[in-house]
C-alpha positions as semicolon CSV with decimal commas, in nm:
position;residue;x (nm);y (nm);z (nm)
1;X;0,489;7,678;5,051
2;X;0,680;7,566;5,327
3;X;0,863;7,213;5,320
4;X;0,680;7,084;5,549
5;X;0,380;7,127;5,360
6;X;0,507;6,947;5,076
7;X;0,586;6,646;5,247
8;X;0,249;6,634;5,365
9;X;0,142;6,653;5,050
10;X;0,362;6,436;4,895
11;X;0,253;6,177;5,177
12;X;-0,124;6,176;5,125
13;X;-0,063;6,129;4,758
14;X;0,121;5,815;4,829
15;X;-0,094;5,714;5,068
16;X;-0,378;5,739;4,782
17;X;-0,202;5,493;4,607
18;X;-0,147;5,227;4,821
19;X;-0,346;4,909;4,934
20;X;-0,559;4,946;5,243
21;X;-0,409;4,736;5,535
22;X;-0,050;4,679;5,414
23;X;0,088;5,065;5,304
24;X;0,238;4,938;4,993
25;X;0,221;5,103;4,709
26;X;-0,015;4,910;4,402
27;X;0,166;5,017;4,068
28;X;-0,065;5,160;3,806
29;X;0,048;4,909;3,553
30;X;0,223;4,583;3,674
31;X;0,374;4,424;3,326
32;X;0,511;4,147;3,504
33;X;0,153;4,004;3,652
34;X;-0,081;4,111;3,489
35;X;-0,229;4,329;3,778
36;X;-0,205;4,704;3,943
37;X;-0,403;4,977;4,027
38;X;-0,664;4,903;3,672
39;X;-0,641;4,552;3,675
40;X;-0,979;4,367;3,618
41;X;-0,874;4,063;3,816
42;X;-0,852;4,090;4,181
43;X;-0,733;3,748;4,330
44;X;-0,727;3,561;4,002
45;X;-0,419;3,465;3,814
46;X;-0,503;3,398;3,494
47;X;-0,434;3,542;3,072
48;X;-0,635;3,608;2,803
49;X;-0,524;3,429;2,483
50;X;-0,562;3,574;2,149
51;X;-0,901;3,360;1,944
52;X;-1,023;3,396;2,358
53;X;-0,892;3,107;2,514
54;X;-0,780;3,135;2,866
55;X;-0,597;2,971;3,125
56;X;-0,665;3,032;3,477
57;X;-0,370;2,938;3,710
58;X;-0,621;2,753;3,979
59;X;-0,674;2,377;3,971
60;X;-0,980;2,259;3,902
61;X;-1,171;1,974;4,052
62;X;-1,481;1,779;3,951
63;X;-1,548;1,685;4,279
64;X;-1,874;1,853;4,382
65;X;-2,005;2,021;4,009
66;X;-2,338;1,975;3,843
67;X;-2,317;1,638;3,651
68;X;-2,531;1,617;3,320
69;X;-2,860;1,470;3,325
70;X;-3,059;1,386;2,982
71;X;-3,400;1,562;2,957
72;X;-3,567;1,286;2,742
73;X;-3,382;0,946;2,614
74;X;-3,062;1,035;2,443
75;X;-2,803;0,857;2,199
76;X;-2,487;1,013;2,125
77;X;-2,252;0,881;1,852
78;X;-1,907;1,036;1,877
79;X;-1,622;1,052;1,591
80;X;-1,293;1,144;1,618
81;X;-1,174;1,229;1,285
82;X;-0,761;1,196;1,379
83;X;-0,825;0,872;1,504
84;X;-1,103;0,694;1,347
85;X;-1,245;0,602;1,663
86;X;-1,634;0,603;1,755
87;X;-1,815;0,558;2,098
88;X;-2,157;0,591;2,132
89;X;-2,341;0,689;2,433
90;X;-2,712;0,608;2,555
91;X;-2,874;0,717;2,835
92;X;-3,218;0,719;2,967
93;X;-3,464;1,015;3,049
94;X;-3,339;1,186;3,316
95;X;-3,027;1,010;3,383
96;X;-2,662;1,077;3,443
97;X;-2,344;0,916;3,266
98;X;-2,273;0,631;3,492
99;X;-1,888;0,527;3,596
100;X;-1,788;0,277;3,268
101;X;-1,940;0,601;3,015
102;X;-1,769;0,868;3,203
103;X;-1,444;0,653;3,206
104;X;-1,531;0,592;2,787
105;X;-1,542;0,948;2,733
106;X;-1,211;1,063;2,915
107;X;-1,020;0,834;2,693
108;X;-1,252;0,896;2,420
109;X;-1,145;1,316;2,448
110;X;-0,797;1,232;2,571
111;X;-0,456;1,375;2,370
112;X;-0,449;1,090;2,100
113;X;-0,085;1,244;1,984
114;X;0,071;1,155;2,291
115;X;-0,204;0,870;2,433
116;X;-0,219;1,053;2,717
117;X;-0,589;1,099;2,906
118;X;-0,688;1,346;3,145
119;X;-1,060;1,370;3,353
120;X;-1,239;1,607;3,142
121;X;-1,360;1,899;3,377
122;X;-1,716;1,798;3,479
123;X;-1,840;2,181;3,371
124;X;-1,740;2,154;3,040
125;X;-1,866;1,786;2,979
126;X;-2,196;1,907;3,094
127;X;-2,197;2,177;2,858
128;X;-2,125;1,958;2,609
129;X;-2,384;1,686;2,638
130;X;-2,635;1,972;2,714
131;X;-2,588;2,114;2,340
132;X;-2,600;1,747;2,242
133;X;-2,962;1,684;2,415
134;X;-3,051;2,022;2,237
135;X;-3,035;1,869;1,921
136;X;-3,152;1,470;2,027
137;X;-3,437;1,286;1,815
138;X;-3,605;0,963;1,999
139;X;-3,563;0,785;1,660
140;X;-3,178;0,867;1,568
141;X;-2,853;0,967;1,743
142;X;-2,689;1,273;1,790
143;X;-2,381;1,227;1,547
144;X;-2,110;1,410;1,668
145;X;-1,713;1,520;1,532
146;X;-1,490;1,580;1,763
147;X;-1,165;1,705;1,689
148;X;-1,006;1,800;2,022
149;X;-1,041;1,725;2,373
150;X;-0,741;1,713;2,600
151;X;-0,423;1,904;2,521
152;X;-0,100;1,795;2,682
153;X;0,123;2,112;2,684
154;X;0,381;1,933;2,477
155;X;0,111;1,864;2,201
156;X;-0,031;2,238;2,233
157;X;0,325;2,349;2,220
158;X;0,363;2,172;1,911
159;X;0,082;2,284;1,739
160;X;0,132;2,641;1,848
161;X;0,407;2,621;1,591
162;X;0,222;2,572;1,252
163;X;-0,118;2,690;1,319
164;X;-0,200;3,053;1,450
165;X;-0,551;2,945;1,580
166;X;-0,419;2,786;1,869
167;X;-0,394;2,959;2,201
168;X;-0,080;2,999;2,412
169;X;-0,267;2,916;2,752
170;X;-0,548;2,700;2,577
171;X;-0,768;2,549;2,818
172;X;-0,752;2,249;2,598
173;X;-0,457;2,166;2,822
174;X;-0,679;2,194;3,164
175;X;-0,918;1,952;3,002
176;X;-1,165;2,233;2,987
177;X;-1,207;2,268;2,636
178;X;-1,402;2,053;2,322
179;X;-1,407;2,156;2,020
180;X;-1,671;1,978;1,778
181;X;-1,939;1,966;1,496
182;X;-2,245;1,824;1,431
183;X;-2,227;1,671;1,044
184;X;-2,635;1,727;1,019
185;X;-2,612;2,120;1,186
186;X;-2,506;2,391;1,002
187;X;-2,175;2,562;1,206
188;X;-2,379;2,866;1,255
189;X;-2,700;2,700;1,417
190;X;-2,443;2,518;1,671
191;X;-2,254;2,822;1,693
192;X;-2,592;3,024;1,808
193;X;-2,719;2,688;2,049
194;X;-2,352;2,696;2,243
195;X;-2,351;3,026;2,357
196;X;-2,683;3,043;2,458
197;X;-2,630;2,715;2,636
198;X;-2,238;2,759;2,743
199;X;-2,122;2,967;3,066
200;X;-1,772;2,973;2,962
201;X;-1,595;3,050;2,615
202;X;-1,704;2,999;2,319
203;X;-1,532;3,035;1,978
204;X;-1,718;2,960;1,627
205;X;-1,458;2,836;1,354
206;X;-1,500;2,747;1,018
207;X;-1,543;2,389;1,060
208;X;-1,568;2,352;1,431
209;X;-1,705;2,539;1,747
210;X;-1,488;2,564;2,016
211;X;-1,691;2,549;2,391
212;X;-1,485;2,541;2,748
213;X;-1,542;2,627;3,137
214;X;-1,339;2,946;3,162
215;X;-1,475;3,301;3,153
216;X;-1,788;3,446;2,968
217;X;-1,627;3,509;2,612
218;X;-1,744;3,480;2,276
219;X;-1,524;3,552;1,922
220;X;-1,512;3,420;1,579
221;X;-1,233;3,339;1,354
């Protein structure tokens, strides 16, 4: 074989390799992001978590999402364990949270360790109340426990350091995460409603059921 032949070879090989329109080679495996020549995600920046939480590196913004509507009359009484607190919610057939609930709830699901509150992604609130209407009587409210909303990263930092079961990149800390119960539904019935109902992640605990607006996903622990 002459040389020349081998640098021909050797050129359409590399050329094989590289991405169309910039002649730059894409590295089978990139470590560093995530990405290369097998990566699922093209465009996104984003990690997978271990229990399936994820964090994409995109903001979000409610501006323009599907907002919840009830499909007969609802009440919703809310619990937070960690706190005490209650808020309960009514809303007609039909109709939407109006500004003074939606304003209830985001401090309602905000990080009570640090008082901080965050605007709870739209998505994931209308997830939410959608797996609360599933189980709504006319004659009695919803009750629902709610044991985490919002995440500041300092808080999920903190709790990354006693418990295993919490995610790295949680989307707890994007405000795109609840995890609850219903006292009067069995963790397995709510497990079953939430990801037929839920788009995004969602994660059946012992005691809890974790829903949120990233990816399809769905694990137990």
């Amino acid at each position: 074989m002459t040389q020349r032949s081998v640098l021909t070879r050797r050129a359409v090989f590399a050329g094989a390799l590289s991405i169309p329109g910039t002649g730059i080679a894409a590295p089978l495996l990139d470590l560093t992001n995530g990405g290369g020549l097998f990566s699922k995600s093209s465009g996104h920046s984003g990690s997978l978590d271990l229990f399936g939480e994820t964090s994409s590196a995109g903001r979000h913004s409610n501006k323009g999402q599907a907002k919840f509507r009830a499909s007969n009359p609802l009440q919703i009484a809310l619990h937070n364990p960690n706190t005490h607190e209650s808020l309960t919610l009514s809303l007609r057939a039909n109709a939407s949270l109006n500004v003074t609930q939606t304003s209830q709830i985001h401090r309602f699901l905000r990080d009570w360790r640090r008082n901080e509150i965050k605007e709870i992604d739209n998505n994931i609130l209308k997830t939410f109340l959608e797996i609360c209407d599933h189980f709504g009587r006319n004659d009695s409210p919803v009750r629902v426990k709610v044991t985490s909303g919002y995440r500041s990263k300092a808080t999920n930092d903190n709790l990354r350091r006693s418990s295993q079961n919490v995610a790295r990149n949680s989307l707890h800390v994007q405000a795109r995460a609840i995890d609850f119960s219903l006292p009067d539904v069995p963790i397995s019935v709510l497990a079953r409603t939430a990801r037929r109902i839920c788009p995004g992640g969602v994660g059946r605990y012992p005691s809890f059921v974790h829903i949120d607006s990233g990816p399809l996903r769905r694990w137990s622990a």
